[in-house]
Backbone as XML, in Angstrom:
<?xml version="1.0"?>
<chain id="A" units="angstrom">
  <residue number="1" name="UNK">
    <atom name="N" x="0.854" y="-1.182" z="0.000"/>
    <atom name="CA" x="0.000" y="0.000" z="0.000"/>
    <atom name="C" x="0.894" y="1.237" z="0.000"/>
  </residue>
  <residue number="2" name="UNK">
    <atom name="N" x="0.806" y="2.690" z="-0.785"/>
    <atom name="CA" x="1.253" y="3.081" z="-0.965"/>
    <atom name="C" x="1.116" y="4.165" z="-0.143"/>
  </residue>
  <residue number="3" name="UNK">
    <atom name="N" x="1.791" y="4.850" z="1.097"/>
    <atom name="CA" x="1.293" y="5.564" z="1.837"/>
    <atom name="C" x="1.851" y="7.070" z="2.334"/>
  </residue>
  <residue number="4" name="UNK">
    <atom name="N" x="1.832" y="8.040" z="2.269"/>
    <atom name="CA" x="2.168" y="9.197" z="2.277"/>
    <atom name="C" x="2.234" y="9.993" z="3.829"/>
  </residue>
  <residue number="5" name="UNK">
    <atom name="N" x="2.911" y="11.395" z="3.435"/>
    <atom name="CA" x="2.667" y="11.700" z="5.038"/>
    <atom name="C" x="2.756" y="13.076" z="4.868"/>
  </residue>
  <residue number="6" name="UNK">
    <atom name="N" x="1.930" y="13.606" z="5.736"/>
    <atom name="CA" x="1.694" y="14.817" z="4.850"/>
    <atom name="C" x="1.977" y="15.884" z="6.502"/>
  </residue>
  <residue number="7" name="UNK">
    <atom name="N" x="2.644" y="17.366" z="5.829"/>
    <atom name="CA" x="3.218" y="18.196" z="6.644"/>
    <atom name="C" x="1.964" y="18.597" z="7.553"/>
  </residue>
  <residue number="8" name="UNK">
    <atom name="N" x="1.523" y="19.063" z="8.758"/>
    <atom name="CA" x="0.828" y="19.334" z="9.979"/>
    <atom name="C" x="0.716" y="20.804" z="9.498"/>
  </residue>
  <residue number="9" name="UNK">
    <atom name="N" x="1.808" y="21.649" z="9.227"/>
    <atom name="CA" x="1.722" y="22.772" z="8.950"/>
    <atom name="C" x="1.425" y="23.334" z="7.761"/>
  </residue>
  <residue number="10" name="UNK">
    <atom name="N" x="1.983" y="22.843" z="6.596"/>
    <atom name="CA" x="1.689" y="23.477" z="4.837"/>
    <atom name="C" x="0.833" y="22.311" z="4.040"/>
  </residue>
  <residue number="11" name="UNK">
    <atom name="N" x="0.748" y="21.511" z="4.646"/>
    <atom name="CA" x="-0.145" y="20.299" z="3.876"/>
    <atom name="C" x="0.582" y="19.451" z="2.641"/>
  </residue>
  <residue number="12" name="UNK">
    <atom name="N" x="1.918" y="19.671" z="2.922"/>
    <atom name="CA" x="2.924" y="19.223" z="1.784"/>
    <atom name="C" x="2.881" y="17.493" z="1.767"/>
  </residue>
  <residue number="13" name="UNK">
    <atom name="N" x="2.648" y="16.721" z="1.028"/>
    <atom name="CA" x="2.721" y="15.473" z="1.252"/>
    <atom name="C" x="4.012" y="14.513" z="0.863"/>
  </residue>
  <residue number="14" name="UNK">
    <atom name="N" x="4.560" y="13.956" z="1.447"/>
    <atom name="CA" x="5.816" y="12.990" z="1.524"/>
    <atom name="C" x="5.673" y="11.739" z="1.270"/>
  </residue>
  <residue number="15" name="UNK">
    <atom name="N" x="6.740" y="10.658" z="0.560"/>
    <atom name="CA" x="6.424" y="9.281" z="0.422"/>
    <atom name="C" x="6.767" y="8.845" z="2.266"/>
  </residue>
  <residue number="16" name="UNK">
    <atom name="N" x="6.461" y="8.257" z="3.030"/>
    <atom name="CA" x="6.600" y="7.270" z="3.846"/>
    <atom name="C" x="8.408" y="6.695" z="4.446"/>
  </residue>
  <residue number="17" name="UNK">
    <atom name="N" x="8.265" y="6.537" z="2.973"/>
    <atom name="CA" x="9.572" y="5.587" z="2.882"/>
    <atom name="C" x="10.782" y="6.562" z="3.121"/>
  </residue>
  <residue number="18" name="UNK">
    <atom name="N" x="10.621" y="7.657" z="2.878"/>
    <atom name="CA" x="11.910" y="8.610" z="2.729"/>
    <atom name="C" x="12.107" y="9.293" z="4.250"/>
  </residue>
  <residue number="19" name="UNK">
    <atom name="N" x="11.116" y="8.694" z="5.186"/>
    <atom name="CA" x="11.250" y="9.556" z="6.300"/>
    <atom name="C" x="11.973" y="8.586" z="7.544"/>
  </residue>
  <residue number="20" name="UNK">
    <atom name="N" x="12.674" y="8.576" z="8.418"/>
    <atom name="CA" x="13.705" y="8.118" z="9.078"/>
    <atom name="C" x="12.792" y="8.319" z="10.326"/>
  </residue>
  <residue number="21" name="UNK">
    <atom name="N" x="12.008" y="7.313" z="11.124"/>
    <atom name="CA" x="11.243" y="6.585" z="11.777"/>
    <atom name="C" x="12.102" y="7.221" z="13.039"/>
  </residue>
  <residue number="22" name="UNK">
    <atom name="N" x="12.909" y="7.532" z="13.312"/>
    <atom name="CA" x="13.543" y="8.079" z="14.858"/>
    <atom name="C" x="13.755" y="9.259" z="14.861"/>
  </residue>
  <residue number="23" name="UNK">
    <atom name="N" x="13.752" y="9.964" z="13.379"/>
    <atom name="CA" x="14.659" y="11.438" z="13.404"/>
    <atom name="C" x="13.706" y="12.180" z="12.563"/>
  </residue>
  <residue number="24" name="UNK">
    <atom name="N" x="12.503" y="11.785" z="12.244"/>
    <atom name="CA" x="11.692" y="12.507" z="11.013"/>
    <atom name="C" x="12.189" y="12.637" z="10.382"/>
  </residue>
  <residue number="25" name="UNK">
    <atom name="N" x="11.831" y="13.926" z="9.365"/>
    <atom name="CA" x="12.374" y="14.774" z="8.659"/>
    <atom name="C" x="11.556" y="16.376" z="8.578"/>
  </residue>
  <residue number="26" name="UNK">
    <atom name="N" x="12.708" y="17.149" z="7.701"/>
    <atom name="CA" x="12.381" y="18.474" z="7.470"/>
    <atom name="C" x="11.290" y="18.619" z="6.412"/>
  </residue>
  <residue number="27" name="UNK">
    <atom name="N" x="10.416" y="19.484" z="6.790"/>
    <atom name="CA" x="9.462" y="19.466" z="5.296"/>
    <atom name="C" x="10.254" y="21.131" z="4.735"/>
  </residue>
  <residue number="28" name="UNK">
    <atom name="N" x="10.065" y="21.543" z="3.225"/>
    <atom name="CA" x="10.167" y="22.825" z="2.617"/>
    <atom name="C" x="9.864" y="23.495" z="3.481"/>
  </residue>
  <residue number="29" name="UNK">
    <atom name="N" x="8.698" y="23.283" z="4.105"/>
    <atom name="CA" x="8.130" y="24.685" z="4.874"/>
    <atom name="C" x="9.296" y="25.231" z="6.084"/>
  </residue>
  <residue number="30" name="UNK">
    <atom name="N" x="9.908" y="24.034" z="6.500"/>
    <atom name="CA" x="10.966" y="23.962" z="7.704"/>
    <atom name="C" x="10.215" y="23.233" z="9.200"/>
  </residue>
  <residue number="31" name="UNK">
    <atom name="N" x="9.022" y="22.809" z="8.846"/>
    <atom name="CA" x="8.328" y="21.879" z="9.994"/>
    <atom name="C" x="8.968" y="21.053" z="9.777"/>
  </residue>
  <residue number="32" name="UNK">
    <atom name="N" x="9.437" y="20.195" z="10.865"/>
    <atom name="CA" x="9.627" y="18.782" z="10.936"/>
    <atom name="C" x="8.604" y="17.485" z="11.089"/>
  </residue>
  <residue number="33" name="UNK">
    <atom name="N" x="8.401" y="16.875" z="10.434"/>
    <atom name="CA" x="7.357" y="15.780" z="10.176"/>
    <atom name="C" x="8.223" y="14.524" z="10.589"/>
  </residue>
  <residue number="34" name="UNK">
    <atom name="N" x="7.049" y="14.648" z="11.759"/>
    <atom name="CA" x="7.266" y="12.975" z="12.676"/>
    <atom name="C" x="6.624" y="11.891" z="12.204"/>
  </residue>
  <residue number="35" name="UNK">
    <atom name="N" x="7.041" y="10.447" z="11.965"/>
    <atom name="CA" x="6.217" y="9.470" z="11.968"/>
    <atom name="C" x="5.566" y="8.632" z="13.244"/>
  </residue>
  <residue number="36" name="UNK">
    <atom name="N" x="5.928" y="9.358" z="14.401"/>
    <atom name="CA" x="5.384" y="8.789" z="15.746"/>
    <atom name="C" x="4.561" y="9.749" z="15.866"/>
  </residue>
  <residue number="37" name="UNK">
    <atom name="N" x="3.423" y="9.696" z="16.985"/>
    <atom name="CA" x="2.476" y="9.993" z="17.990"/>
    <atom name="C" x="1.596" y="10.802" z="16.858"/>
  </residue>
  <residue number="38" name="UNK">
    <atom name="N" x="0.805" y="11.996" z="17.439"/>
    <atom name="CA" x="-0.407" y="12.134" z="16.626"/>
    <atom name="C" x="0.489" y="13.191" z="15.478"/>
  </residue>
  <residue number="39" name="UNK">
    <atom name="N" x="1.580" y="13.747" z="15.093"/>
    <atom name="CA" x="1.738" y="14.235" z="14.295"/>
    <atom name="C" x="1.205" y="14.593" z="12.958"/>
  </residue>
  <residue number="40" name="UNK">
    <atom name="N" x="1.731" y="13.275" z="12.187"/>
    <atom name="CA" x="1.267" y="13.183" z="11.173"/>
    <atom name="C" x="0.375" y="12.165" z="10.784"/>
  </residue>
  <residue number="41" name="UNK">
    <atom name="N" x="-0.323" y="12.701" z="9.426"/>
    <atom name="CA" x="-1.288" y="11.875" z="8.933"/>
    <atom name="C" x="-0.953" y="11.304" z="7.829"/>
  </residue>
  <residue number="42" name="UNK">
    <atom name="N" x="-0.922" y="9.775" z="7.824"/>
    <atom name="CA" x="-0.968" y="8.888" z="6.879"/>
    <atom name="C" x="-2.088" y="9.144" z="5.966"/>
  </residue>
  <residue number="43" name="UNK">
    <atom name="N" x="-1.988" y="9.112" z="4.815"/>
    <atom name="CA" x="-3.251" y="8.745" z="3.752"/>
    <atom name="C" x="-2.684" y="8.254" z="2.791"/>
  </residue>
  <residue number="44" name="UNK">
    <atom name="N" x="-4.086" y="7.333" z="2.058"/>
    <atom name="CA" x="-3.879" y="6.689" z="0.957"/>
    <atom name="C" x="-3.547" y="7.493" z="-0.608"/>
  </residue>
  <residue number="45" name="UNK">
    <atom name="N" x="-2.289" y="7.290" z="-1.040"/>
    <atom name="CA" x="-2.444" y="7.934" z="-2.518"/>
    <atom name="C" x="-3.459" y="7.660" z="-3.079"/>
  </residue>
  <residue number="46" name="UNK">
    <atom name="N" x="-4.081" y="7.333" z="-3.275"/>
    <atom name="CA" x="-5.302" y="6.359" z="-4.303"/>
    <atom name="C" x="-6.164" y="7.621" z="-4.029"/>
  </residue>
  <residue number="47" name="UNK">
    <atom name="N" x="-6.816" y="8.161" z="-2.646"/>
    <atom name="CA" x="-7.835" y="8.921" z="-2.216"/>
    <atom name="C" x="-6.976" y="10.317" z="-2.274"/>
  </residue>
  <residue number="48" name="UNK">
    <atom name="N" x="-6.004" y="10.221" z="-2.653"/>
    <atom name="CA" x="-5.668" y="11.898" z="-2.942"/>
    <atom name="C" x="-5.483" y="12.003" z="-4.490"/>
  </residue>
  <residue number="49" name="UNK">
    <atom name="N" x="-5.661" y="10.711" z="-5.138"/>
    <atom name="CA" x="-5.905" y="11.022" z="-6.601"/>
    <atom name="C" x="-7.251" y="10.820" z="-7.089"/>
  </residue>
  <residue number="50" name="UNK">
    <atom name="N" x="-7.835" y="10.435" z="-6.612"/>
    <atom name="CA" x="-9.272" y="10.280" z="-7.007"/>
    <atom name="C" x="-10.190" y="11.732" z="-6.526"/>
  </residue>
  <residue number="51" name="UNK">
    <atom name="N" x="-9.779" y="12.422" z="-5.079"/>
    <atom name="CA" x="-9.829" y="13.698" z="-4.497"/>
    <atom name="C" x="-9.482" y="14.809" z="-6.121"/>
  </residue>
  <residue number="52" name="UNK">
    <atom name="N" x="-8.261" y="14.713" z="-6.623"/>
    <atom name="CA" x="-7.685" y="15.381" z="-7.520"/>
    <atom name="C" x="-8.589" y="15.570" z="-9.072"/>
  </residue>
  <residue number="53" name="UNK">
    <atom name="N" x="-9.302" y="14.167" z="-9.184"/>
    <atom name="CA" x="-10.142" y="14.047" z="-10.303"/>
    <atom name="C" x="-11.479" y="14.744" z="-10.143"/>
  </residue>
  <residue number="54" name="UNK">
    <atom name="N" x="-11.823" y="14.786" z="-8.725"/>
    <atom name="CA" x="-12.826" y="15.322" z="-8.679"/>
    <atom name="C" x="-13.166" y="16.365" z="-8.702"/>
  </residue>
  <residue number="55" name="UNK">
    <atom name="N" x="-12.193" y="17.425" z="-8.250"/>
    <atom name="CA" x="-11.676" y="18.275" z="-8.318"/>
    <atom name="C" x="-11.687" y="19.151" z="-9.627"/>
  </residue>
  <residue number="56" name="UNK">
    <atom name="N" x="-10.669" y="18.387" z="-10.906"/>
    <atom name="CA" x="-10.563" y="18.497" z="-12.237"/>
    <atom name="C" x="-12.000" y="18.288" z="-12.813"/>
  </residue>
  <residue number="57" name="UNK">
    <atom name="N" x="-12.860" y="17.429" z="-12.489"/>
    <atom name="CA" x="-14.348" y="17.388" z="-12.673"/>
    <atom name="C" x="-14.842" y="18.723" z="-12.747"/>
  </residue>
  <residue number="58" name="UNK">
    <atom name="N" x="-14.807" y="19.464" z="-11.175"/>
    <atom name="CA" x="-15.736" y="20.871" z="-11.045"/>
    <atom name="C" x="-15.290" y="21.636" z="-11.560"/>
  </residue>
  <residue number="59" name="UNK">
    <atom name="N" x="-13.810" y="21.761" z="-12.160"/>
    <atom name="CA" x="-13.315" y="22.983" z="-12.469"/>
    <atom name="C" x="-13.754" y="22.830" z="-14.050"/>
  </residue>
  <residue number="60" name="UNK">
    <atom name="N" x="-13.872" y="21.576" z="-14.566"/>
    <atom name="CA" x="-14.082" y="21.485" z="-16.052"/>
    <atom name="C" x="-15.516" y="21.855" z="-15.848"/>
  </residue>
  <residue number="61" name="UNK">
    <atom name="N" x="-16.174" y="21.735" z="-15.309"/>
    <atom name="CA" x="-17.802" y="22.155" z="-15.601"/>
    <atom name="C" x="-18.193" y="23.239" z="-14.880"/>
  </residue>
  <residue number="62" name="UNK">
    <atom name="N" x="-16.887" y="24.353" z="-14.180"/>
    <atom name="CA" x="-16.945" y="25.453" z="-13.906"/>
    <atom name="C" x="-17.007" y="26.168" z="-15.359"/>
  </residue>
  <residue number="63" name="UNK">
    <atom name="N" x="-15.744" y="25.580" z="-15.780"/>
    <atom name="CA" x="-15.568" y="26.090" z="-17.376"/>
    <atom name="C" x="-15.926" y="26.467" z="-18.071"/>
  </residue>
  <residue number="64" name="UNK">
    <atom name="N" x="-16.629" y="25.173" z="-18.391"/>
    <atom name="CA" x="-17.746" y="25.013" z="-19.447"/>
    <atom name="C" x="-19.006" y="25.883" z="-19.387"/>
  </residue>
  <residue number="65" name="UNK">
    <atom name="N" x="-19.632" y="26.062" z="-17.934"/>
    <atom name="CA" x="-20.432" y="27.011" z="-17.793"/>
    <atom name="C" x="-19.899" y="28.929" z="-18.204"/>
  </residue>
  <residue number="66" name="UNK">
    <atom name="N" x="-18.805" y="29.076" z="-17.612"/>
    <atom name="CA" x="-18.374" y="30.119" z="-17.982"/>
    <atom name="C" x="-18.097" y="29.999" z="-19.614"/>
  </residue>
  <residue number="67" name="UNK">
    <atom name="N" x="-17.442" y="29.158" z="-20.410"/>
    <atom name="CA" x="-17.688" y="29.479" z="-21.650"/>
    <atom name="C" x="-19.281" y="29.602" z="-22.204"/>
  </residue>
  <residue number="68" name="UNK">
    <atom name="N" x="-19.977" y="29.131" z="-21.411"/>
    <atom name="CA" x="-21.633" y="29.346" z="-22.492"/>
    <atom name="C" x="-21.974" y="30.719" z="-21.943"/>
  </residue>
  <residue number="69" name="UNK">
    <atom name="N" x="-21.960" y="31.407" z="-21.007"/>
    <atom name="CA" x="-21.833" y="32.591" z="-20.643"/>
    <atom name="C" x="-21.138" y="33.238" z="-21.465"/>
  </residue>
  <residue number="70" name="UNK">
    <atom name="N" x="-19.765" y="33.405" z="-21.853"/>
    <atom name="CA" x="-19.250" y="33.919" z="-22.554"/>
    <atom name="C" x="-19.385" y="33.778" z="-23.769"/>
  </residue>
  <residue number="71" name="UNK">
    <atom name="N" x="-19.039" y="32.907" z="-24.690"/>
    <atom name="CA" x="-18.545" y="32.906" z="-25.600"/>
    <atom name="C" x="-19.556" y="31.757" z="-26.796"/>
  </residue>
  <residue number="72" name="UNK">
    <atom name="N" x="-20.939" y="31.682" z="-25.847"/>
    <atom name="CA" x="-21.856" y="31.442" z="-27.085"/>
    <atom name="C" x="-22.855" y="32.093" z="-26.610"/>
  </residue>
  <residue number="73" name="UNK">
    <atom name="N" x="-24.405" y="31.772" z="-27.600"/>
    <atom name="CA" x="-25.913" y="32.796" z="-27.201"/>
    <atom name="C" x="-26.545" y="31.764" z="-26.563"/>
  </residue>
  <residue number="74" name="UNK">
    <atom name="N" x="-26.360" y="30.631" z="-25.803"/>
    <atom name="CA" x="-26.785" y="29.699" z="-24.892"/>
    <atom name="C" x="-27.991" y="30.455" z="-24.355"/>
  </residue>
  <residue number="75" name="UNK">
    <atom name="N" x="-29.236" y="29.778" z="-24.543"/>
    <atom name="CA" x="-30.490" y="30.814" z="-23.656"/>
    <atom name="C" x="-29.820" y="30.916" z="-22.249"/>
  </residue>
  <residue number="76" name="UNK">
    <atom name="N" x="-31.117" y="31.338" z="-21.532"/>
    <atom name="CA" x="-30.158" y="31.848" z="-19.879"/>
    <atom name="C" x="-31.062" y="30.208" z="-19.096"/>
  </residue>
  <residue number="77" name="UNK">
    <atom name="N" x="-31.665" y="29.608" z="-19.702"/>
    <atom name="CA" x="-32.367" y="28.736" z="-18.867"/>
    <atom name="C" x="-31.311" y="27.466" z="-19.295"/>
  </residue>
  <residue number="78" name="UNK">
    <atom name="N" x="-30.799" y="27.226" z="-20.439"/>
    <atom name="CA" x="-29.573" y="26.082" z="-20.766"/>
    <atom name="C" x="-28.335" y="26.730" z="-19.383"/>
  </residue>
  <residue number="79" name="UNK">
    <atom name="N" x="-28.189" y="28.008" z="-19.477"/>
    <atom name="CA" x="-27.010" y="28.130" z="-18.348"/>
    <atom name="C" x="-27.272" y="27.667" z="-17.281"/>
  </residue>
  <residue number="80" name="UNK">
    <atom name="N" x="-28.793" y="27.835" z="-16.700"/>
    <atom name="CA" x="-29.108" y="27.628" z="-15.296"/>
    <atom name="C" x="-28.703" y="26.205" z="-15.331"/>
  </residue>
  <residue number="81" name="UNK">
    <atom name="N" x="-29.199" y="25.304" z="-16.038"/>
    <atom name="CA" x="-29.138" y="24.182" z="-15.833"/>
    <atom name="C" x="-28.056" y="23.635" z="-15.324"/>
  </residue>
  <residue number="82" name="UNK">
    <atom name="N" x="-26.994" y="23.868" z="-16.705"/>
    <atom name="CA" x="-25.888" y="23.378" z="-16.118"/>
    <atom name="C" x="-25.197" y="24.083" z="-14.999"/>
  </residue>
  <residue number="83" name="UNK">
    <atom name="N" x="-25.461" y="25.217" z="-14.065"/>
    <atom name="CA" x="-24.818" y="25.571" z="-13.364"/>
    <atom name="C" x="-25.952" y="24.812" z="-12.402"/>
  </residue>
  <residue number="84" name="UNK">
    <atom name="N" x="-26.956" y="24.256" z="-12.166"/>
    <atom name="CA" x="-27.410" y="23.548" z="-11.172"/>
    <atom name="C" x="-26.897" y="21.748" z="-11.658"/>
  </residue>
  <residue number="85" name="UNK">
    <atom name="N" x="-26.810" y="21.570" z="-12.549"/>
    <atom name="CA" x="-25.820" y="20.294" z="-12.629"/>
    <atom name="C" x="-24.366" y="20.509" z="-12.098"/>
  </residue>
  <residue number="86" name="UNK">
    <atom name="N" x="-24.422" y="21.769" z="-12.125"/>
    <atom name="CA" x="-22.384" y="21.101" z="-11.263"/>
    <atom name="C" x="-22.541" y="21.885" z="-9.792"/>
  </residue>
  <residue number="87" name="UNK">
    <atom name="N" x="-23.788" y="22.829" z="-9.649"/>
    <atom name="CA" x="-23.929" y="22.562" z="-8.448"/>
    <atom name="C" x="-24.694" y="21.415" z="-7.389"/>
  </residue>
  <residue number="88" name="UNK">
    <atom name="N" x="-25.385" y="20.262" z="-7.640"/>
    <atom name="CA" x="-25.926" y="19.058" z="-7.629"/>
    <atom name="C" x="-24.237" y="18.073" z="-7.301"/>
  </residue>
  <residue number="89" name="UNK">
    <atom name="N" x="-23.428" y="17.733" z="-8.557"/>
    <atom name="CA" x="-22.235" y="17.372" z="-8.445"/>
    <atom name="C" x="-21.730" y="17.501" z="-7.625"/>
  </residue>
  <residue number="90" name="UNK">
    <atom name="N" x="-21.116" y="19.006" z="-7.038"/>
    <atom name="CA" x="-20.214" y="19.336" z="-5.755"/>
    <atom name="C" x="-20.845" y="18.832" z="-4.791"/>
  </residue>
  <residue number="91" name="UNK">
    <atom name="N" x="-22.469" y="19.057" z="-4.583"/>
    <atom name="CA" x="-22.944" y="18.768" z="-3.559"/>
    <atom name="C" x="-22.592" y="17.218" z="-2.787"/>
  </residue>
  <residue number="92" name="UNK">
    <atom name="N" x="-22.179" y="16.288" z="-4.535"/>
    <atom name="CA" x="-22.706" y="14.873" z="-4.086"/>
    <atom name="C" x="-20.900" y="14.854" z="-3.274"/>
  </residue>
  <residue number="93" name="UNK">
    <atom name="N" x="-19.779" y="15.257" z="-4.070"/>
    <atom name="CA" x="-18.607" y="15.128" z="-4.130"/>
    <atom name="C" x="-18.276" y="15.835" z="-2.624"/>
  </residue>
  <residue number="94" name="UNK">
    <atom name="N" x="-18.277" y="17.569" z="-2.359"/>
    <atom name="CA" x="-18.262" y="17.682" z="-1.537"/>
    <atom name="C" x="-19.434" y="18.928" z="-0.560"/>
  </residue>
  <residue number="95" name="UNK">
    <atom name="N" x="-19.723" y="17.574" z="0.228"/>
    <atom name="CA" x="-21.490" y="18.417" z="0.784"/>
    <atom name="C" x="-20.860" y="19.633" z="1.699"/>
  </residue>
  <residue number="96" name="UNK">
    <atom name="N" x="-19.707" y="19.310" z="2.540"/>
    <atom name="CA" x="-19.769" y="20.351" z="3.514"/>
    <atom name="C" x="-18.644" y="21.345" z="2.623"/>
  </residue>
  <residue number="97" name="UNK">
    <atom name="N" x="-18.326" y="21.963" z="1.354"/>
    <atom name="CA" x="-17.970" y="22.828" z="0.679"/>
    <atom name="C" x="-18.659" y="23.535" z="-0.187"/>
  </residue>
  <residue number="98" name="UNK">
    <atom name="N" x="-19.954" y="23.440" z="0.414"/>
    <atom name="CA" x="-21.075" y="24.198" z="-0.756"/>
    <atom name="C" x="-20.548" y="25.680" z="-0.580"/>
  </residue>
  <residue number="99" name="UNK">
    <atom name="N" x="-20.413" y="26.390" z="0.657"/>
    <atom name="CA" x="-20.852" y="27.943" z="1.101"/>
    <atom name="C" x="-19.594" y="28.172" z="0.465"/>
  </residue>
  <residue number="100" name="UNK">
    <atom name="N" x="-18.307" y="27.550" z="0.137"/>
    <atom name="CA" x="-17.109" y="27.970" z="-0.751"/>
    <atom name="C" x="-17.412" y="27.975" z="-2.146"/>
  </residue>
  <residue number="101" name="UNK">
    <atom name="N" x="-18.238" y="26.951" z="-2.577"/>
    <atom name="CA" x="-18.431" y="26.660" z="-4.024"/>
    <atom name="C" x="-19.571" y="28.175" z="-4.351"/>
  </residue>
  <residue number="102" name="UNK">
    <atom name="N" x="-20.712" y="28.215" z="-3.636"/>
    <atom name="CA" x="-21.177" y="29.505" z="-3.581"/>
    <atom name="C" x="-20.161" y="30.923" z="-3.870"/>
  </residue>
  <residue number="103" name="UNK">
    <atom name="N" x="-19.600" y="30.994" z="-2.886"/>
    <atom name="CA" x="-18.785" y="32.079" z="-3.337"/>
    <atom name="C" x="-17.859" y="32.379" z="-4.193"/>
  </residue>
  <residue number="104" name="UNK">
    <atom name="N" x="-17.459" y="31.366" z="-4.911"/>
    <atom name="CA" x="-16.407" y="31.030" z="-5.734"/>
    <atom name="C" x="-17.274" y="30.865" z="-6.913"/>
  </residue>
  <residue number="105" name="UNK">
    <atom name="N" x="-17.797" y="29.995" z="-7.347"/>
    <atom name="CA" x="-18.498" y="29.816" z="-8.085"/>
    <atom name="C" x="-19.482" y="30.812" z="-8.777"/>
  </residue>
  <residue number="106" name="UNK">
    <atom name="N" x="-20.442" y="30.358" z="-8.226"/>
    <atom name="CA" x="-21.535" y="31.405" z="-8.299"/>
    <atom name="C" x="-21.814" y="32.616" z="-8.163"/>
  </residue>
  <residue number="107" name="UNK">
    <atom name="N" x="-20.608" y="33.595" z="-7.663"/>
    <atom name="CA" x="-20.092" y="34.732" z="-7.817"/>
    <atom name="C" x="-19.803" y="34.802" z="-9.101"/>
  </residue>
  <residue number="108" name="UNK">
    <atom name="N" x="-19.083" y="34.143" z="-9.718"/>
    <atom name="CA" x="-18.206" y="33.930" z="-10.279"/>
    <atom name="C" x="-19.113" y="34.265" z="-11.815"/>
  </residue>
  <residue number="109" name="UNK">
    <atom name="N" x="-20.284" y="32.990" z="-12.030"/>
    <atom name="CA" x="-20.996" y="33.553" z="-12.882"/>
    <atom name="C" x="-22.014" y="34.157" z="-13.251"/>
  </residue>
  <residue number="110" name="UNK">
    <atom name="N" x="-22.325" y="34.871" z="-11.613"/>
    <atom name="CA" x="-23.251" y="36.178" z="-11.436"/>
    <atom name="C" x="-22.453" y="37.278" z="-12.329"/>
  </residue>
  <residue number="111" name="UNK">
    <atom name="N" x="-21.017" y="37.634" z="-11.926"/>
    <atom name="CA" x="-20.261" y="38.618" z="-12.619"/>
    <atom name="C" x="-20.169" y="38.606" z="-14.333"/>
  </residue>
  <residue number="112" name="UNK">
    <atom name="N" x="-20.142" y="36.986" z="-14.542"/>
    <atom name="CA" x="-19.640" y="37.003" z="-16.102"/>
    <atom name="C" x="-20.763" y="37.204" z="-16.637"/>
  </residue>
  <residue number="113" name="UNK">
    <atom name="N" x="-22.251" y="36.533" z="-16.088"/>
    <atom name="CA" x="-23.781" y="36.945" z="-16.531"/>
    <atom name="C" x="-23.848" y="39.012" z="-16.995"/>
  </residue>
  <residue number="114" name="UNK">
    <atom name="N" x="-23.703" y="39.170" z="-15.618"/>
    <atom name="CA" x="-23.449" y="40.802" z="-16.059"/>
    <atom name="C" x="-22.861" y="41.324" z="-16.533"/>
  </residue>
  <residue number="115" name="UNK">
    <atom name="N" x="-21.420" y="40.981" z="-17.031"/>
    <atom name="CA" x="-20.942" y="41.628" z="-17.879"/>
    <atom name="C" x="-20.980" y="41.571" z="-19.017"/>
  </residue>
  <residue number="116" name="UNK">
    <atom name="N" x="-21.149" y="40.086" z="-19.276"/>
    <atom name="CA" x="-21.392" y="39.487" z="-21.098"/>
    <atom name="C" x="-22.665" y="39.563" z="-21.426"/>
  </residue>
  <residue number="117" name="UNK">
    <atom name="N" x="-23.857" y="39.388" z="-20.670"/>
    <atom name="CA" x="-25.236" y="39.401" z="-21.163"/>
    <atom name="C" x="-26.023" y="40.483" z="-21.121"/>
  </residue>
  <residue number="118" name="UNK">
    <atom name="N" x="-25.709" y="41.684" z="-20.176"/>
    <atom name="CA" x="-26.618" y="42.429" z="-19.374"/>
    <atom name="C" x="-27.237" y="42.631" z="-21.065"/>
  </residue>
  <residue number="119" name="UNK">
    <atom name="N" x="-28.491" y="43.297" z="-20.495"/>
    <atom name="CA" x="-29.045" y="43.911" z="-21.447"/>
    <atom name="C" x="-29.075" y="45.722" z="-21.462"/>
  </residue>
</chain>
């Protein structure tokens, strides 16, 4: 199993194997990352790449919404949609990051609505 270890302080993640079980090591940040007591956290690569896809998911259908906003005459009820399909998505992916996806998001193409469509 392939297992990582990730900095307490910058969230930097490390292979396992490279860290010296009595003496830690230094992370970039200059924290030292322990492999004893509650320091650090083990996680599975697998769930920080599948995390990563999902990720690449919202941002591609952030996108995509901002290009039909922009850069075609998409009615405004085709936009809604898909901006309630990738808000539906985040929800399923991540529920307790809605009030970020809100502000990020949906700011996001409140502004491009008004600037590219207003009437």
């Amino acid at each position: 199993m392939d297992l990582l270890v990730q900095c307490d302080r910058c969230g930097q993640y490390y292979g396992r194997v490279f860290i010296d079980p009595d003496r830690g090591a230094n992370c970039r940040c200059g924290a030292v990352i322990e492999t004893s007591g509650p320091g650090p956290q083990f996680v599975d690569r697998n769930e920080i790449l599948a995390e990563e896809r999902e990720l690449t998911e919202l941002s591609r259908g952030a996108e995509r919404v901002c290009f039909l906003i922009v850069a075609t005459d998409c009615a405004r009820i085709d936009v809604d949609i898909e901006r309630a399909n990738l808000r539906r998505r985040c929800q399923e992916i991540f529920p307790d990051k809605m009030e970020l996806y809100e502000m990020v998001y949906e700011g996001r193409f409140r502004r491009l609505w008004e600037q590219f469509r207003a009437v």
